[in-house]
C-alpha positions in Angstrom: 12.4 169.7 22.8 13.3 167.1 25.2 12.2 167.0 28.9 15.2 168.8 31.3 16.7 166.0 33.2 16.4 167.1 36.9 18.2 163.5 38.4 22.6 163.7 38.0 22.4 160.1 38.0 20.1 159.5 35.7 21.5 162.2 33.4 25.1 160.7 33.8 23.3 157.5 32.5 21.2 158.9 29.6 24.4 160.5 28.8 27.0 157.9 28.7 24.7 155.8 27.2 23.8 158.0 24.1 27.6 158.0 24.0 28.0 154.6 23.7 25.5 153.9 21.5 27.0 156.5 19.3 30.7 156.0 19.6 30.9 152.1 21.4 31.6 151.4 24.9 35.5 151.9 24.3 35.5 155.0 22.1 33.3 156.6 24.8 35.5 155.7 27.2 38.0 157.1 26.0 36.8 160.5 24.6 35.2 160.6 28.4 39.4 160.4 29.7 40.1 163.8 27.6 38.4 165.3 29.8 40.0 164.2 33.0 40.7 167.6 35.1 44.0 166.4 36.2 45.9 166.8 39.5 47.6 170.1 40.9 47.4 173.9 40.7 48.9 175.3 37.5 48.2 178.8 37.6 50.9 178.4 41.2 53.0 175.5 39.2 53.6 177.2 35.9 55.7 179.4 37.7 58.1 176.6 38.4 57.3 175.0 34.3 57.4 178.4 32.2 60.7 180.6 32.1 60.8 184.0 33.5 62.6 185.4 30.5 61.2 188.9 29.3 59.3 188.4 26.3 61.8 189.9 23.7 63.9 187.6 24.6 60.9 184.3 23.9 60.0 186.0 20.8 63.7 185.9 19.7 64.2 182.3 20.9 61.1 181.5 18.1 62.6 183.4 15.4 65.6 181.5 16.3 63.9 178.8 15.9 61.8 179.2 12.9 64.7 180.2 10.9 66.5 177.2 12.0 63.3 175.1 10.6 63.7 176.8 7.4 67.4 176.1 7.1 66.7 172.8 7.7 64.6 172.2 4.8 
């Protein structure tokens, strides 16, 4: 078992650089990115982003949907 790492910088720097000597500098860059926490609130923005329809009328929308995908085949 490895030693625990007590220093955040030299963790961050064990760490990225296991990364890159796994994935390459640009590959670990950018699996790094998915992990970006992003900008905002959404549990107060969805509000605003997800309609306030009752959720007989969603579930119908999919059906709606589906079947239309089906059709379309």
């Amino acid at each position: 078992m490895e030693p625990l790492i007590a220093n955040q910088s030299e963790l961050r720097e064990k760490g990225f650089r296991a990364l890159a000597d796994a994935l390459g500098w640009v590959n670990a860059v950018r699996f790094l990115r998915q992990y970006d926490p992003g900008v905002g609130n959404y549990t107060e923005e969805r509000t605003s982003i997800l309609p306030d329809d009752p959720l007989e009328a969603l579930t119908g929308e999919i059906e709606r949907i589906q079947s239309q995908a089906r059709q379309d085949r």
